[in-house]
N, CA, C and O atoms as CSV, one atom per row, in Angstrom:
chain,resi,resn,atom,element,x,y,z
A,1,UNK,N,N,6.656,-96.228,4.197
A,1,UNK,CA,C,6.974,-95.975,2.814
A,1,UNK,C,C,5.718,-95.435,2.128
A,1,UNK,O,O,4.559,-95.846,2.189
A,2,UNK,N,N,6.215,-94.469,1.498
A,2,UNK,CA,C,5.180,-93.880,0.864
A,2,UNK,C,C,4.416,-94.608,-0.507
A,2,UNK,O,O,5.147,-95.301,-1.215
A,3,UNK,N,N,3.027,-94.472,-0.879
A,3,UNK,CA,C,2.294,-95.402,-1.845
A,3,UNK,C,C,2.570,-94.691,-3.195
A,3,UNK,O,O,2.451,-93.492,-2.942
A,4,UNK,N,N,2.829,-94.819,-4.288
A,4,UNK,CA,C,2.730,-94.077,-5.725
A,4,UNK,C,C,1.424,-94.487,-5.899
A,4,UNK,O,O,0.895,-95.570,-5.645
A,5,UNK,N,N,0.761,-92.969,-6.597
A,5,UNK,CA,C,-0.283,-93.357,-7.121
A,5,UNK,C,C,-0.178,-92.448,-8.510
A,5,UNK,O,O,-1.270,-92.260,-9.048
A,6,UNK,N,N,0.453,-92.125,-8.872
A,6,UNK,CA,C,1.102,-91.392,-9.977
A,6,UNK,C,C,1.639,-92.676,-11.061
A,6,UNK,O,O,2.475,-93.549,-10.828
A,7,UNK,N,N,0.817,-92.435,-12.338
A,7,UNK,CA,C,1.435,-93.304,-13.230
A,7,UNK,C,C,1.913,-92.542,-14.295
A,7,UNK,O,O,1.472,-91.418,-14.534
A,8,UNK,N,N,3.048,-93.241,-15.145
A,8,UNK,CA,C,3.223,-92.057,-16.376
A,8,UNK,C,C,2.183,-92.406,-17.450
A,8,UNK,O,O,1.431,-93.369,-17.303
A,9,UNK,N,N,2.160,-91.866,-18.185
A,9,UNK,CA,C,0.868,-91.827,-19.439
A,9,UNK,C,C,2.570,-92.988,-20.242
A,9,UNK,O,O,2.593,-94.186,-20.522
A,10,UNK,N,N,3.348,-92.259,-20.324
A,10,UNK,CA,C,3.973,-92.909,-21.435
A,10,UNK,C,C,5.328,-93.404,-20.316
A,10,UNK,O,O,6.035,-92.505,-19.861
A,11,UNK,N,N,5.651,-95.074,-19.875
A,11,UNK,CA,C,6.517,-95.514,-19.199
A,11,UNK,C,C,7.900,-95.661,-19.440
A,11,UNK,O,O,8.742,-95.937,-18.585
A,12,UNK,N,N,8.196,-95.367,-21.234
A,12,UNK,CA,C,9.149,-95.179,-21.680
A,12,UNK,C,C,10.065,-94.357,-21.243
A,12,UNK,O,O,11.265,-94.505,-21.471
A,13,UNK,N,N,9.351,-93.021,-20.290
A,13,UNK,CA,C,9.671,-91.647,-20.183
A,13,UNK,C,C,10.776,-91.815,-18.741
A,13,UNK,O,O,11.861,-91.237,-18.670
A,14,UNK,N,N,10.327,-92.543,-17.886
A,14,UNK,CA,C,10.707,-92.972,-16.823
A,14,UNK,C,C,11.958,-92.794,-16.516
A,14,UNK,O,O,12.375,-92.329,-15.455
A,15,UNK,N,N,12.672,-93.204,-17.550
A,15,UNK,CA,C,14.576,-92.815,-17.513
A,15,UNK,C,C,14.718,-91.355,-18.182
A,15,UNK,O,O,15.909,-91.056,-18.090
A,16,UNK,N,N,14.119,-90.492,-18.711
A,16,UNK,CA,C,14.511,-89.536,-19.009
A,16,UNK,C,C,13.906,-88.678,-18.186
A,16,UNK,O,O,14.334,-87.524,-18.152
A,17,UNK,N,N,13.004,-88.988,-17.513
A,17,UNK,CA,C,12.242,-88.228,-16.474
A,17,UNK,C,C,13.756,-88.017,-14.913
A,17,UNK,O,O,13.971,-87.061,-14.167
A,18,UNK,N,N,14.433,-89.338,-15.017
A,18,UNK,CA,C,15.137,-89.627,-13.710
A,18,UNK,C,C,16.478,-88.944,-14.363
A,18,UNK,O,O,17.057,-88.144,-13.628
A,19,UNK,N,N,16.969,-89.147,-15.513
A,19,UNK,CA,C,18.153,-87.852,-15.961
A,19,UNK,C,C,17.485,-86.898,-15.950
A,19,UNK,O,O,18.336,-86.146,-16.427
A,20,UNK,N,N,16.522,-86.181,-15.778
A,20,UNK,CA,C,16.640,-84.760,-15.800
A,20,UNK,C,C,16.259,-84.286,-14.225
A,20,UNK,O,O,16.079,-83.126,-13.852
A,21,UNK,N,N,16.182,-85.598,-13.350
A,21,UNK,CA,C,16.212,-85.076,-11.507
A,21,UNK,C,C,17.905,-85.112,-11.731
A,21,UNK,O,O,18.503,-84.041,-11.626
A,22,UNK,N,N,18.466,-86.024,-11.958
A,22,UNK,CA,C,19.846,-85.349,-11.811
A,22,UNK,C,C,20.650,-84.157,-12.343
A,22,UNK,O,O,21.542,-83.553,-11.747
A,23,UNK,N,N,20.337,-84.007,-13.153
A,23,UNK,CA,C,20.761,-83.144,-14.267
A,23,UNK,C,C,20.530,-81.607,-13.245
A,23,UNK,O,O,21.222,-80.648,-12.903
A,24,UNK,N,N,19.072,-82.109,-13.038
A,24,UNK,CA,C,18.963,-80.628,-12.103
A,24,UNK,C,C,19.015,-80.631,-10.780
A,24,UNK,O,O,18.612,-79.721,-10.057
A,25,UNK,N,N,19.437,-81.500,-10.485
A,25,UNK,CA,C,20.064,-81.676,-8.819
A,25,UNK,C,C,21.290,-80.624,-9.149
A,25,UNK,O,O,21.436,-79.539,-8.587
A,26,UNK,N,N,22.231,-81.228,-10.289
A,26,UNK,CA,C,23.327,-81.000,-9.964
A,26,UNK,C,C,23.844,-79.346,-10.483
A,26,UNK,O,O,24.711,-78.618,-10.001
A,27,UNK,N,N,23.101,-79.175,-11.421
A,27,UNK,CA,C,23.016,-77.846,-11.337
A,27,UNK,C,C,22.549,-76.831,-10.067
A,27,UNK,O,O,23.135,-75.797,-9.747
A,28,UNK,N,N,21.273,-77.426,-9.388
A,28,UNK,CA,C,21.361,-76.604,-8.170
A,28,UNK,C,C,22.292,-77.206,-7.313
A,28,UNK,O,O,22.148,-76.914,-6.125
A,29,UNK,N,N,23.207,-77.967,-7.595
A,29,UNK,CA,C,24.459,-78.359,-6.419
A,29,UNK,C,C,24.173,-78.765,-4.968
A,29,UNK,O,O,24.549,-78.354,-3.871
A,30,UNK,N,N,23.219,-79.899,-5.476
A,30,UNK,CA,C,22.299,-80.537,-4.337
A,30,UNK,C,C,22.934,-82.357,-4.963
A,30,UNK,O,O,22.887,-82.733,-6.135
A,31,UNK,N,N,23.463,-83.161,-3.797
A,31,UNK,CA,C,23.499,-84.441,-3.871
A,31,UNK,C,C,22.543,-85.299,-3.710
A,31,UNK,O,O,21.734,-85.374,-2.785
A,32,UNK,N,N,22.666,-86.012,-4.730
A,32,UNK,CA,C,21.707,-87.106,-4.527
A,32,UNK,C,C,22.116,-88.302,-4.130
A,32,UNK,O,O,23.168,-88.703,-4.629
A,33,UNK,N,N,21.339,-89.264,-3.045
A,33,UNK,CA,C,21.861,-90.088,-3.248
A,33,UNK,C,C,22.322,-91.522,-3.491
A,33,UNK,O,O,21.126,-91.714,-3.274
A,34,UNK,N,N,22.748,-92.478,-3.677
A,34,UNK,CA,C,22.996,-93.142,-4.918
A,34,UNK,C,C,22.714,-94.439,-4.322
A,34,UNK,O,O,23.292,-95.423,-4.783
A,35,UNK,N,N,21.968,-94.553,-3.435
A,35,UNK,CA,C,21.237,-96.078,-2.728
A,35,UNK,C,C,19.700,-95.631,-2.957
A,35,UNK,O,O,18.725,-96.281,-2.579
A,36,UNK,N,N,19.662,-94.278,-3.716
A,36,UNK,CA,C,17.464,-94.273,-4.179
A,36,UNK,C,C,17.231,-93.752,-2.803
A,36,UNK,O,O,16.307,-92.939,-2.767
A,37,UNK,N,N,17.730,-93.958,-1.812
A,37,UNK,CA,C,16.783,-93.801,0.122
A,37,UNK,C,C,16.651,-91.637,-0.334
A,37,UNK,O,O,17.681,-90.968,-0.421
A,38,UNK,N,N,15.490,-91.124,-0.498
A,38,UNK,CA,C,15.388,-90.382,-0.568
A,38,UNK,C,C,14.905,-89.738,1.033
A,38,UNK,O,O,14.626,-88.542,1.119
A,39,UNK,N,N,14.857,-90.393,1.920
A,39,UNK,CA,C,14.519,-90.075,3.491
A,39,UNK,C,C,15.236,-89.359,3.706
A,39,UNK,O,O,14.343,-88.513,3.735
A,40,UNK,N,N,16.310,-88.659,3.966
A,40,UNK,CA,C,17.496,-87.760,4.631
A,40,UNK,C,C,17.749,-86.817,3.956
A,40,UNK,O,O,18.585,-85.972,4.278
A,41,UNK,N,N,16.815,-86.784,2.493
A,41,UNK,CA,C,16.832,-85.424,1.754
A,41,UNK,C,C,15.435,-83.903,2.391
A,41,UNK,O,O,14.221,-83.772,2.541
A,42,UNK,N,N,16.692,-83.118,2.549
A,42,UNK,CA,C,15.388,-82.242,3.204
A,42,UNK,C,C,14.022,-81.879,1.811
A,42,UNK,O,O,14.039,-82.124,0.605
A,43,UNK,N,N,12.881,-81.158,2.773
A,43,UNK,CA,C,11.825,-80.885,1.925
A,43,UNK,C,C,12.522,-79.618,0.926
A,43,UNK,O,O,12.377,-79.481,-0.288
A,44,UNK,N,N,13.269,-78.813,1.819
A,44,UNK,CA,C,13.460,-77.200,0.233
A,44,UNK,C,C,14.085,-78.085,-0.540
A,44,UNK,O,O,13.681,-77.955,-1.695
A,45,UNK,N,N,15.098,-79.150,-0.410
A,45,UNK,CA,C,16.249,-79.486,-1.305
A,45,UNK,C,C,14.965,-80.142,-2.422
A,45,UNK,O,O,14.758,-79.643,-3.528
A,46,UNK,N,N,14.371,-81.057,-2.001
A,46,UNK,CA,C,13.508,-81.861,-2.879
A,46,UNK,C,C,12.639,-80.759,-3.495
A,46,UNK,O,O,12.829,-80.724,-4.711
A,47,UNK,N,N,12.115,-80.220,-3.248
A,47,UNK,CA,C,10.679,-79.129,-3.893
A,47,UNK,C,C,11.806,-78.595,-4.907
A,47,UNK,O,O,11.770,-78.964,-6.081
A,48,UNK,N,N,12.920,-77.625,-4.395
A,48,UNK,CA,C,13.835,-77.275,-5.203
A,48,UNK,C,C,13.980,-78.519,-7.158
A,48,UNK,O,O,13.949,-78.538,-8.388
A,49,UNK,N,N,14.078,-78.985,-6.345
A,49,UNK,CA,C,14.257,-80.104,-7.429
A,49,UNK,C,C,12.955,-80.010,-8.504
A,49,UNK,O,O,12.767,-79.721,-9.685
A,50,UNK,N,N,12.195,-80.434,-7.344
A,50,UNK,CA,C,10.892,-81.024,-8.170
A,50,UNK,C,C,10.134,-79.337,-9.131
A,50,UNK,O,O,9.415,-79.400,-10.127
A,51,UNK,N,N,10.541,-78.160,-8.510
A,51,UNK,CA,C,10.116,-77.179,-8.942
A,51,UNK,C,C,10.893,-76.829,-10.149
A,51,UNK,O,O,10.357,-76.458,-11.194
A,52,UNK,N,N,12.060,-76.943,-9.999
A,52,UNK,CA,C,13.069,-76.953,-11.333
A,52,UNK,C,C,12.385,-77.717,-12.356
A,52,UNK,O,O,11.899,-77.020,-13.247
A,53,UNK,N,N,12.176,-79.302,-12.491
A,53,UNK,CA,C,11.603,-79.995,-13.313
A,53,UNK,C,C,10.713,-80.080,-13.819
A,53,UNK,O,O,10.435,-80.925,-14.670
A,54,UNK,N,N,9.725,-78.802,-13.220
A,54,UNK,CA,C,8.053,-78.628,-13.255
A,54,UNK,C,C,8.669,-77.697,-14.340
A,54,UNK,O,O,8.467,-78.111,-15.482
A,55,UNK,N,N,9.560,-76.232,-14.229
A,55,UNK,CA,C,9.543,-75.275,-15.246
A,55,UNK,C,C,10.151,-75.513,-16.048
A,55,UNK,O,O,10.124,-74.747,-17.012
A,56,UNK,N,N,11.219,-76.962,-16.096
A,56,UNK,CA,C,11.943,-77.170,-17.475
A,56,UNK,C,C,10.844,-77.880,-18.156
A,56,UNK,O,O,10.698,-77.562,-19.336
A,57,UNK,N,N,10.155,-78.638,-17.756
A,57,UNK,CA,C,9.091,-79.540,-18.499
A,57,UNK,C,C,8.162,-78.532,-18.522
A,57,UNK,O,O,7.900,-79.134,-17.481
A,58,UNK,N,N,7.416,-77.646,-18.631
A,58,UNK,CA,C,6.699,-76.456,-19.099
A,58,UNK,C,C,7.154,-75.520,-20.418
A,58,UNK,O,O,6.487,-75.048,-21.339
A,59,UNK,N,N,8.848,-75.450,-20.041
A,59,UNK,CA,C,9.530,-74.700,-21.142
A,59,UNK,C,C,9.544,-75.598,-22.312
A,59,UNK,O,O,9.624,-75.109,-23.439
A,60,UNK,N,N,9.468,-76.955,-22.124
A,60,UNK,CA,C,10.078,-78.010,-23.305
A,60,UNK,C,C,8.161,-77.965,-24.069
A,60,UNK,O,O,7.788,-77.944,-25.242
A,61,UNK,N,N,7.651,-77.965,-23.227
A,61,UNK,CA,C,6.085,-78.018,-23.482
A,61,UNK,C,C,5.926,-76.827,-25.116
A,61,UNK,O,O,5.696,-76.928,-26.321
A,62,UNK,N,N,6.329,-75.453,-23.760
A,62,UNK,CA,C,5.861,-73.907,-24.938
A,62,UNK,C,C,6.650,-74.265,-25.852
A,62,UNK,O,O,6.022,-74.339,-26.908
A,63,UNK,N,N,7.710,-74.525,-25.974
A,63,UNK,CA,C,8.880,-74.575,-27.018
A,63,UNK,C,C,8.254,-75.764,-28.225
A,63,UNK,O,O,8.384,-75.550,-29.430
A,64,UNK,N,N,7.744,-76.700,-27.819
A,64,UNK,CA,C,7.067,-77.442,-28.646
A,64,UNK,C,C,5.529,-77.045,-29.563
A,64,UNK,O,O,5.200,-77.522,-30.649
A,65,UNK,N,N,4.762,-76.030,-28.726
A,65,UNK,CA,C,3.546,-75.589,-29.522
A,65,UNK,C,C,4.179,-74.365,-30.368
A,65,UNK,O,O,4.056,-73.850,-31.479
A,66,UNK,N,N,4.776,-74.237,-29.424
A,66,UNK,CA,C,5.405,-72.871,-30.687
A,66,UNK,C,C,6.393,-73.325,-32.179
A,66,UNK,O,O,6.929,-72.436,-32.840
A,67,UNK,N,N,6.479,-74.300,-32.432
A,67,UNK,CA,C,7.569,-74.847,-33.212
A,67,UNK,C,C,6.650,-75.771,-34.056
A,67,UNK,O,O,7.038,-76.465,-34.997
A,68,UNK,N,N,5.268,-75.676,-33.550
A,68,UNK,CA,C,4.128,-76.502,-34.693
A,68,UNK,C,C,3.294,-74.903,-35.090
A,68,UNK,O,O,2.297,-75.066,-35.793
A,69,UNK,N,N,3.530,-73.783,-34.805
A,69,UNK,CA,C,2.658,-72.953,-35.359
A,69,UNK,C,C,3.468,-72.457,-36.928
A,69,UNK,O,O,2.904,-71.674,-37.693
């Protein structure tokens, strides 16, 4: 089993961080699945994922400095 060494700055975030792996699982029409055992998920399916969530959380980022100028 793999170690986390990744903490969130803010732990609140934690459940909205985990709706938006589904959210964009299911848009790329990738199952997740629902015992957490992420072992039997291939690496493109996961990166897929995790790369989706990198550019929606980037877009939510710009969209926010731009909306304080």
């Amino acid at each position: 089993m793999a170690n986390r060494t990744n903490q969130l700055l803010i732990p609140e975030a934690r459940a909205a961080l985990e709706q938006l792996k589904y959210e964009v699982a299911q848009e790329l029409g990738i199952q997740l699945p629902q015992d957490g055992y992420y072992g039997h998920m291939t690496t493109r399916d996961m990166g897929s994922i995790g790369g989706s969530i990198t550019r929606r959380l980037v877009q939510m980022a710009e969209q926010q400095i731009m909306s304080r100028r």
